[in-house]
C-alpha positions in Angstrom: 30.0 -13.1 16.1 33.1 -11.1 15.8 32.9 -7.2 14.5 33.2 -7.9 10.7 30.3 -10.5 10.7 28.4 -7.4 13.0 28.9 -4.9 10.2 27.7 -6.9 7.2 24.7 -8.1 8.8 24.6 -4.4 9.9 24.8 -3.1 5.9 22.3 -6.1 5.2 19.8 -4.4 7.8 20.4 -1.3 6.0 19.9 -2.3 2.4 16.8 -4.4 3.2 15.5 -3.7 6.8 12.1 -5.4 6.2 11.9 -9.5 5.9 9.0 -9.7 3.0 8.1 -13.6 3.5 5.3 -14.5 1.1 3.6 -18.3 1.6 3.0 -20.6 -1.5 0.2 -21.5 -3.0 -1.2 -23.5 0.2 -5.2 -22.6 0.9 -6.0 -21.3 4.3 -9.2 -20.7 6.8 -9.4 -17.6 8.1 -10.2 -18.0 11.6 -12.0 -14.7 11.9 -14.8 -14.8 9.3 -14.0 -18.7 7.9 -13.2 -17.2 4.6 -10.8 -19.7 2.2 -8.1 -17.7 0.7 -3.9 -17.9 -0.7 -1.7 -15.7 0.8 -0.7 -14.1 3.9 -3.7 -12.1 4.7 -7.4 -12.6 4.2 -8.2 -10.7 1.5 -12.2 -10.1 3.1 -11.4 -9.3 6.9 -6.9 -8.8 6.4 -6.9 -11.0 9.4 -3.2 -13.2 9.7 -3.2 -16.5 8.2 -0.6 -17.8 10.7 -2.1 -16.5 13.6 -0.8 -17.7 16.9 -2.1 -17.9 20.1 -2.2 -15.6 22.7 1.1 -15.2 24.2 3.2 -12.4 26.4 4.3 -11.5 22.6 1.1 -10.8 22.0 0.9 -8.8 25.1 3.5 -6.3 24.5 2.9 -6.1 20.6 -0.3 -4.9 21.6 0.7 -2.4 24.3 3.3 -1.2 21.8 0.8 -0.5 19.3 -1.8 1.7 22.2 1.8 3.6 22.9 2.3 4.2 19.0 5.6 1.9 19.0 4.5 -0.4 16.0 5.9 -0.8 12.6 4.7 1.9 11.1 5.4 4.4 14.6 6.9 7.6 14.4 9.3 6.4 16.8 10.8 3.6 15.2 10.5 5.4 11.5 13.1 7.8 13.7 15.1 5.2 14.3 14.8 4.1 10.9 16.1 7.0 9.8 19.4 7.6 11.7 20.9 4.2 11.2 19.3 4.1 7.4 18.0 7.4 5.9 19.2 7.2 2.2 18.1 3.8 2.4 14.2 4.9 3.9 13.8 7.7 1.6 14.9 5.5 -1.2 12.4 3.1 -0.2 9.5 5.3 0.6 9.6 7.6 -2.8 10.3 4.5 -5.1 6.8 2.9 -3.3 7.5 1.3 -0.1 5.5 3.4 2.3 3.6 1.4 4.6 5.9 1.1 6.5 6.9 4.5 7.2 5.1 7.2 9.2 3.7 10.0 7.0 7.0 12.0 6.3 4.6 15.4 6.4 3.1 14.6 9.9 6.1 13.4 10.7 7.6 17.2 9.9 4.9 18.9 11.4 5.2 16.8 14.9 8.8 17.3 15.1 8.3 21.2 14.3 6.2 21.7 17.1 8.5 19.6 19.3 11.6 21.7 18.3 9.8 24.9 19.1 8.9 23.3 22.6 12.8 22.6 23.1 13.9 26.0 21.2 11.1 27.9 23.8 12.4 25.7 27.0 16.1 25.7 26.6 17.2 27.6 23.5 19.3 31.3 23.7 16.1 33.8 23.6 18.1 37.3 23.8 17.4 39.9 22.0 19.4 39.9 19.3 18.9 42.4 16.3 21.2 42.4 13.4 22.2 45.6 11.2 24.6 46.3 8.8 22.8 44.5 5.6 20.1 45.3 4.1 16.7 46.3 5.9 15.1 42.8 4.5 17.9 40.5 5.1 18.6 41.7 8.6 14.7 41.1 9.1 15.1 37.7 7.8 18.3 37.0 10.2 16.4 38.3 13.2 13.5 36.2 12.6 15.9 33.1 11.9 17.4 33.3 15.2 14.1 34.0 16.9 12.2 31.0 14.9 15.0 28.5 14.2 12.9 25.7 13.2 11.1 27.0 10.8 13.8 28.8 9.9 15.7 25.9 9.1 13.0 24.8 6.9 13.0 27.8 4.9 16.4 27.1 4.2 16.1 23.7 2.9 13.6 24.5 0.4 16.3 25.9 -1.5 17.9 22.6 -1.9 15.0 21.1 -3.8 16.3 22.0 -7.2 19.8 21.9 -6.7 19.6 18.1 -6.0 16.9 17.2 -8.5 19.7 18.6 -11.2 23.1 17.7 -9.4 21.7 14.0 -8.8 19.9 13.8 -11.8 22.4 11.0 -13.5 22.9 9.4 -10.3 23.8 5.1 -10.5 21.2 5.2 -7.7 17.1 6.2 -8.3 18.3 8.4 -11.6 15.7 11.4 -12.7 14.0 11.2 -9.6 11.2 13.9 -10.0 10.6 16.9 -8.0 7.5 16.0 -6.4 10.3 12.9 -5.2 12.5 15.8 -4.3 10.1 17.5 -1.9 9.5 14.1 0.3 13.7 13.9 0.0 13.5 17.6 1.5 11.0 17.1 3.8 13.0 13.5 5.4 16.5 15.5 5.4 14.7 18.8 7.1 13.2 16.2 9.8 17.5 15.4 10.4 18.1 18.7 10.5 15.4 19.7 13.3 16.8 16.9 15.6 20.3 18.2 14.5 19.2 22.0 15.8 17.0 20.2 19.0 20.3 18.6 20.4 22.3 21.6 19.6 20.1 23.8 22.4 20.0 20.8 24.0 23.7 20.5 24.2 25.8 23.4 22.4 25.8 24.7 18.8 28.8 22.5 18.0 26.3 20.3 17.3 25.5 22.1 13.9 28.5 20.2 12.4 26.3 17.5 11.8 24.4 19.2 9.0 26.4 19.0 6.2 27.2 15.3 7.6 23.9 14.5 7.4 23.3 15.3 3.7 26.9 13.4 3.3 25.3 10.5 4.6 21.9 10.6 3.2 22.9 11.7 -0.2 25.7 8.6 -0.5 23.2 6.2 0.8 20.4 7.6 -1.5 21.9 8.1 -4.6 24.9 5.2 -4.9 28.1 7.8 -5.5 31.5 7.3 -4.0 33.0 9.1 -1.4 34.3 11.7 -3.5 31.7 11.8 -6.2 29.2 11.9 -3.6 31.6 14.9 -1.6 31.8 17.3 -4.4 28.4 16.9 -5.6 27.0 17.7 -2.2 28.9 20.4 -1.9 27.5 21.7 -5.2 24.2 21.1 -3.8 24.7 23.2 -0.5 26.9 26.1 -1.7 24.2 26.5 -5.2 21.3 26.3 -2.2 22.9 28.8 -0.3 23.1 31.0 -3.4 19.5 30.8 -4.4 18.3 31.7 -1.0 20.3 34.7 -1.1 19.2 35.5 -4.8 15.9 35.3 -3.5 16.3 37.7 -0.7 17.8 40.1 -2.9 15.2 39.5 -5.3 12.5 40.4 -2.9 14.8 43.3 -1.6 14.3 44.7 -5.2 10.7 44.3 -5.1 9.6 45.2 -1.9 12.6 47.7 -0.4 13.8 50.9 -2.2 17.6 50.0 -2.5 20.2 52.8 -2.2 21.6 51.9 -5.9 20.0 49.7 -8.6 23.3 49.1 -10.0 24.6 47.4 -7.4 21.5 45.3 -6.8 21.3 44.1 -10.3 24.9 43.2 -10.3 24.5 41.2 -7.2 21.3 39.4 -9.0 23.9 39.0 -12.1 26.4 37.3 -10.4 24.2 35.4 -7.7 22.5 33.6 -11.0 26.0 32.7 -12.5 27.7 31.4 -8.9 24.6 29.0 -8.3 23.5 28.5 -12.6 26.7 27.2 -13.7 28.1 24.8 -10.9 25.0 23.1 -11.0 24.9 23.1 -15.1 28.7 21.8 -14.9 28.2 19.3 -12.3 25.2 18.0 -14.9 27.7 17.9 -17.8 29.9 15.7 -15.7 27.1 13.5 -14.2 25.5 12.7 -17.9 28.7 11.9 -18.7 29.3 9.4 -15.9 25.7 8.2 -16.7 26.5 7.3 -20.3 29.8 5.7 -19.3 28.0 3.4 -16.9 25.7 2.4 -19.5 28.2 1.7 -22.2 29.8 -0.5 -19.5 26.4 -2.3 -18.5 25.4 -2.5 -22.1 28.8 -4.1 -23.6 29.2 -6.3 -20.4 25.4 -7.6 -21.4 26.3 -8.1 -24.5 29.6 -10.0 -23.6 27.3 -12.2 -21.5 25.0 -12.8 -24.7 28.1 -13.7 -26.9 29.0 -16.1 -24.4 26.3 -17.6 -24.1 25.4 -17.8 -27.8 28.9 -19.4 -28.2 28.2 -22.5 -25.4 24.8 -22.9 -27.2 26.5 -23.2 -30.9 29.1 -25.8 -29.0 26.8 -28.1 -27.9 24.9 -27.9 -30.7 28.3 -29.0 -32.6 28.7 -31.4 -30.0 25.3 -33.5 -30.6 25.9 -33.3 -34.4 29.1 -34.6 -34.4 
């Protein structure tokens, strides 16, 4: 099998990674509790219909699932989700989660992990910034001192940008925000590995971030390389934006500022840098949306035409 034949079954994997083999309408006898039933599984005890004997399959299918390596592992949902990510969340928020560990469990469990790594082999000096505000040097300080959930902060700012930027997408189009939240919480697991191996290894590692969204995003949401480019650039720079709208925000609430004017500006044009990318990028989108359903609609209706036409032929042809 030569490289090309590697890839496609490669992108085959990724589009469909689970083989969903359903029997016919042949009666079985479950062995467990002699129940009769159709299917795959008994519907009484969920036993296998084609249940095989004992092997050294059996053996290490069974150790896998004491160590937590089964189908539905944490491990192998990892795995799932670097080769395949816009794939899995695509498949886990339009229904397919059986397969997947929790995504929320998931979060939490790699949280604690990064904190371990952060604590064992992460920079811990004692560093203080100044020059901003009182509010947003407090939030920097603690960033650097609690990076994981730092990160995670951060992301939450990226819920609505990509609900509205991706909202036309050829790819699960108006996904919902509750949909949004388990895309967050998938792409904030990435970004915990991503900040793991950079104390791990070096910060140059951070470059993988935007790559990451890149990759998801493309995969997710069925855009082009450049559609796909300047949309998730949208998405970040708007995110960025709203997290500092919200820190200046607070700072009004909270802090006594040293001129209102010049906080209320900053609010003014914070809301217009982040509003009205992601209201443009909209326009364009809905516009690509209706484009693509013009050309699906007239192409159906080319298809209906020529069918209608074979149909009147034949009919012709028997009269005649």
């Amino acid at each position: 099998m030569n490289f090309k034949q590697q890839y496609k079954r490669f992108k085959a994997w990724q589009l469909n990674a689970f083989d969903w083999s359903f029997d016919g309408p042949e009666h079985h006898r479950c062995v467990n509790c002699e129940n009769d039933f159709v299917g795959n599984y008994c519907p009484y005890c969920s036993q296998k219909a084609d249940l095989n004997k004992i092997s050294w399959k059996s053996v290490l299918q069974s150790t896998a699932e004491v160590l937590g390596m089964n189908s539905r592992s944490m491990l192998y949902s990892l795995w799932q989700l670097m080769w395949r990510p816009g794939y899995m969340i695509s498949d886990y928020i339009n229904g397919k989660r059986q397969v997947s560990f929790p995504p929320v469990k998931m979060l939490i469990v790699m949280g604690v992990i990064s904190i371990i790594i952060d604590n064992l082999f992460g920079t811990h000096e004692a560093k203080v910034f100044s020059g901003g505000s009182p509010l947003v040097d407090q939030f920097f300080t603690w960033f650097h001192s609690n990076k994981g959930w730092g990160w995670l902060t951060m992301i939450c700012f990226y819920i609505v940008p990509t609900w509205c930027v991706f909202r036309y997408s050829p790819r699960n189009t108006r996904h919902t925000l509750p949909q949004g939240f388990f895309i967050t919480v998938f792409v904030a697991i990435q970004v915990l590995i991503v900040d793991d191996l950079a104390d791990l290894f070096g910060d140059y590692f951070y470059i993988l971030l935007p790559l990451c969204y890149f990759y998801d995003y493309r995969q997710l949401f069925g855009y082009g390389f450049w559609g796909n480019f300047w949309r998730v650039a949208v998405t970040l720079g708007s995110g960025f934006l709203l997290a500092a709208l919200a820190m200046t925000i607070a700072e009004l609430l909270t802090v006594t500022p040293k001129s209102y004017a010049n906080e209320f500006r900053a609010v003014a044009d914070l809301i217009l840098c982040s509003v009205v990318p992601i209201l443009v990028s909209m326009y364009i989108s809905k516009i690509e949306f209706k484009r693509r359903e013009k050309k699906t609609q007239n192409q159906e209706n080319s298809v209906n035409d020529q069918t209608e036409n074979q149909t009147e032929n034949q009919t012709e042809n028997q009269i005649e």
